[in-house]
C-alpha positions as CSV (number, residue, x, y, z in Angstrom):
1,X,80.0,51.8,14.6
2,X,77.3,52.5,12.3
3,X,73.7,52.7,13.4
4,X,73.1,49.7,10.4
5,X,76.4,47.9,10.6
6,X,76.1,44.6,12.4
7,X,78.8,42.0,12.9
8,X,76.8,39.3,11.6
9,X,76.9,40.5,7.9
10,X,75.9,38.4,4.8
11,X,79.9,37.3,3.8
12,X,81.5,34.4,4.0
13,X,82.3,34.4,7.8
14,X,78.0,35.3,8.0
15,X,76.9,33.1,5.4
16,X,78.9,29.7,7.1
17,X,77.6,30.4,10.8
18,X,73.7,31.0,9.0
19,X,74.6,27.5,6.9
20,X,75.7,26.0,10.1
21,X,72.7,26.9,11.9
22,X,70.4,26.1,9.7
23,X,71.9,22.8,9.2
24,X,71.2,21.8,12.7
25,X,67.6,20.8,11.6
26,X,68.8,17.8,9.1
27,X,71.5,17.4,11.3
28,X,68.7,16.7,14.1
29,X,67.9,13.5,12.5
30,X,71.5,12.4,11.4
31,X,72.5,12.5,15.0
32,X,70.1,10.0,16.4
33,X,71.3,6.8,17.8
34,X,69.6,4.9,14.8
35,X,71.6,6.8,12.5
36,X,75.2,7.8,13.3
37,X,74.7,7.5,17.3
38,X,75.6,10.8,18.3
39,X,72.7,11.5,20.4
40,X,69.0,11.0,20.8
41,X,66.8,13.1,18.5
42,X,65.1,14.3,21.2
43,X,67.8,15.2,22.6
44,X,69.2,17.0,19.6
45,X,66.1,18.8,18.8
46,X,65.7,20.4,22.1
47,X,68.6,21.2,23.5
48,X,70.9,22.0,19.9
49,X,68.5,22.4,16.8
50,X,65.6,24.6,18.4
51,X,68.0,27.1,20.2
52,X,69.7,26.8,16.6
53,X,66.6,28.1,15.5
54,X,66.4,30.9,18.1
55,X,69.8,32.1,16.9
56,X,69.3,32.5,13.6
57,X,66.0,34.5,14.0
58,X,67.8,36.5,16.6
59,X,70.8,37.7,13.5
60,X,67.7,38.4,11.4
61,X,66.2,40.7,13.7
62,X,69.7,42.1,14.3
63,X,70.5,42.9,10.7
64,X,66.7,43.9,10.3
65,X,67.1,46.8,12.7
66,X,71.0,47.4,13.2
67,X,72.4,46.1,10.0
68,X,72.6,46.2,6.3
69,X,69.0,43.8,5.8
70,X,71.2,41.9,3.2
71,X,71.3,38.6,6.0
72,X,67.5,39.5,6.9
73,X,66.6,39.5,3.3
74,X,68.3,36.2,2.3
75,X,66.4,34.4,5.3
76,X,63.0,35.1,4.4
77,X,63.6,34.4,0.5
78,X,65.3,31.5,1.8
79,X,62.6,30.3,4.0
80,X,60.1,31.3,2.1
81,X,61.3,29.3,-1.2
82,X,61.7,26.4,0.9
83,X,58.3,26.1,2.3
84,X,57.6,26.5,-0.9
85,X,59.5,23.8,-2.5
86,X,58.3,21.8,0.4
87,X,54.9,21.8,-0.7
88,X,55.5,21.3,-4.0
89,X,57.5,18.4,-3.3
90,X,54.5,16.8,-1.1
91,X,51.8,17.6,-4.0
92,X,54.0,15.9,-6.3
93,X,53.9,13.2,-4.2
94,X,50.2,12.7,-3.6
95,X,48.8,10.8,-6.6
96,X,51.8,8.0,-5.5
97,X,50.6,8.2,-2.1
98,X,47.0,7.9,-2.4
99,X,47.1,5.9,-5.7
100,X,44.7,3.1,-4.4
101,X,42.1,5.6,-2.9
102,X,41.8,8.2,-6.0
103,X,41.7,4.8,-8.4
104,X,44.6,6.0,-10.7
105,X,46.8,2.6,-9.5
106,X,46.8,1.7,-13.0
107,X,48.5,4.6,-13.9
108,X,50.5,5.7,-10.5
109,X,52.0,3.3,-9.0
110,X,51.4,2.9,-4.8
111,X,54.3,4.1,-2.6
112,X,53.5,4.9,1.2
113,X,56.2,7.9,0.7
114,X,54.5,9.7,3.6
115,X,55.6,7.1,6.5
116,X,58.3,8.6,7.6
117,X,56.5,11.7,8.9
118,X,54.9,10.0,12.3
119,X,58.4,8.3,12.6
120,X,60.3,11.9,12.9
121,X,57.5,13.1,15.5
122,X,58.0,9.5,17.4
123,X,62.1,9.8,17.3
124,X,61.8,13.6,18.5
125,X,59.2,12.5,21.3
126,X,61.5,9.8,22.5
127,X,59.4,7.2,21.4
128,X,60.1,3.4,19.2
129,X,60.2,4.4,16.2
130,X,57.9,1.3,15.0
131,X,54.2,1.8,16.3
132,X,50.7,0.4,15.5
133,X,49.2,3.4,15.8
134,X,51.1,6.9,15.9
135,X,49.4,9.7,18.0
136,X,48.4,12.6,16.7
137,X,51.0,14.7,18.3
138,X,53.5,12.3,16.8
139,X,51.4,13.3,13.7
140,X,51.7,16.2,13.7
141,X,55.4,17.1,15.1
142,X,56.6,15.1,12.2
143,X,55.3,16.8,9.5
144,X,56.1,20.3,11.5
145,X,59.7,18.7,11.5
146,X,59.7,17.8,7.8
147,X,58.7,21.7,6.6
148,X,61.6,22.7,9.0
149,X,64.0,20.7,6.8
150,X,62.6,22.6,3.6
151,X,62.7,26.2,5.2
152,X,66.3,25.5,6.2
153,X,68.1,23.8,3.2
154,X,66.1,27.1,1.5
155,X,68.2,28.8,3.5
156,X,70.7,26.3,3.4
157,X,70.8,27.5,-0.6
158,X,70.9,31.3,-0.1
159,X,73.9,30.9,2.3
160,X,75.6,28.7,-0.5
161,X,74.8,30.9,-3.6
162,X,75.0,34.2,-1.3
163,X,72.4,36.3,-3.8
164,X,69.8,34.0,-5.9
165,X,69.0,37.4,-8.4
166,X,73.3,36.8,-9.4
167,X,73.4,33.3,-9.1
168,X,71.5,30.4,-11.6
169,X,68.6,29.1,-10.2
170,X,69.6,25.8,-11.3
171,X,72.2,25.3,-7.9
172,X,69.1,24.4,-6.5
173,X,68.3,21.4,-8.5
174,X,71.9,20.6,-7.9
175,X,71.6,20.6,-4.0
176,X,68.2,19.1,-3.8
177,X,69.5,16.4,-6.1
178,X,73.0,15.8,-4.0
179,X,70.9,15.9,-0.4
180,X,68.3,13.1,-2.1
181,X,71.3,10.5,-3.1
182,X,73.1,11.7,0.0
183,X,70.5,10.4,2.2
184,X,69.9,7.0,0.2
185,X,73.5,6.5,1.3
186,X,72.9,6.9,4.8
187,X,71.4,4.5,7.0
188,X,68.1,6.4,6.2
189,X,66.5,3.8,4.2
190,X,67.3,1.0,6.7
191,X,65.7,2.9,9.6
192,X,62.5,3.4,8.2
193,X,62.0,-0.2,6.6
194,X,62.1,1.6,2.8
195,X,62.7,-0.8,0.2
196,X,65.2,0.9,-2.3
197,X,63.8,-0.5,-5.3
198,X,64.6,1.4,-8.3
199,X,61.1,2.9,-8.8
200,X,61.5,4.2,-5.4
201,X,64.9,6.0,-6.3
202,X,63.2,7.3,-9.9
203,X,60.3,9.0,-8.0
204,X,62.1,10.3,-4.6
205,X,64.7,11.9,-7.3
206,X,61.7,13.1,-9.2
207,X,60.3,14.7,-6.5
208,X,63.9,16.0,-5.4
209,X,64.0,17.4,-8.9
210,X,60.6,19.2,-8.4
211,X,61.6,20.5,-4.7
212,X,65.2,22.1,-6.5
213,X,63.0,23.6,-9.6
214,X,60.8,25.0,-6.9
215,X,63.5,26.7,-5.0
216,X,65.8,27.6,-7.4
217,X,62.9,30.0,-9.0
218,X,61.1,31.1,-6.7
219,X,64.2,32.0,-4.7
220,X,65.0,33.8,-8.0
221,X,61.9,35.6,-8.4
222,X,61.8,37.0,-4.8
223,X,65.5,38.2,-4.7
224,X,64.8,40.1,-8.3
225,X,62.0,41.7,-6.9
226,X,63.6,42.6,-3.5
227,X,66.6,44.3,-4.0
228,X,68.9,45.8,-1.3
């Protein structure tokens, strides 16, 4: 075998284990006993999604030194793009969020679209769900939890598309779209006591829309300028 062949390329056989993989970290939260029942998130995220995680970095450091970098390359533009997306997608966000406090209620209106961060870290803790006061490490592994789910579907994308310099950047708007009314079709809404009123849907698909502009070019942009 060659010194830079591995036999976790970046084909279909490569791109659906990486897909699988990285969909472990949604698939964390879909599992829970409050959603489909499968098994505690806690659970889940030790024991299946982080040694997921561990997997996938380990083919990227394969391919990296042994392989053709093509699987490497597509993970860091693909997690790379989603933080990105991520962040957008919050920033967005924040004028709904803290409509009251920055006085632009008249304009904005007020949606607490940041509760379900101290939930995640609760559910992954093995806590209730419903607290009067969330700790800070509940805090805090939330909204660690919620950037995982943008790096991955980011990845998620590259091992769809397979190359984002060949491919339209507009898939991206596509997926982030289809995971957004996806989710408002699972018990997601139910869980977390969210009201699905139809200004909720117009700005969570809004902000969906931003996340898939987000990923779709800057996944672009980085795979143009990185070629193999």
């Amino acid at each position: 075998m060659n010194a830079r062949e591995t036999k976790i390329r970046w084909d279909g056989r490569g791109r659906t284990i990486v897909f699988a993989l990285a969909a472990s970290s949604i698939a964390c939260l879909l599992a829970d006993s409050n959603f489909y029942g499968a098994c505690p998130m806690s659970f889940f995220t030790l024991f299946i999604f982080l040694p997921a995680l561990i997997v996938l970095g380990l083919f990227a450091l394969f391919d990296l030194i042994r392989g053709d970098r093509r699987l490497w390359r597509a993970m860091v533009i693909g997690i790379t793009g989603g933080l990105l997306s991520a962040v957008a997608y919050d920033i967005f966000r924040l004028p709904f969020v803290f409509a009251k406090e920055w006085g632009v209620a008249f304009v904005v209106p007020p949606l607490n679209l940041f509760k379900v961060f101290p939930r995640f870290g609760a559910m992954i803790l093995g806590q209730p769900i419903e607290q009067t006061e969330y700790s800070t490490a509940a805090h805090l592994i939330g909204w660690a939890y919620h950037f995982s789910n943008g790096a991955t579907f980011g990845v998620m994308y590259l091992a769809i598309i397979g190359d984002a310099a060949r491919r339209r950047w507009f898939w991206a708007v596509v997926m982030a779209l289809g995971l957004e009314l996806g989710m408002l079709f699972t018990p997601y809404p139910n869980v977390f006591n969210i009201s699905v009123s139809s200004l909720f849907v117009a700005v969570t698909l809004a902000a969906h829309l931003v996340f898939g502009i987000v990923l779709g070019l800057s996944s672009r942009w980085l795979a143009c300028r990185w070629q193999t």
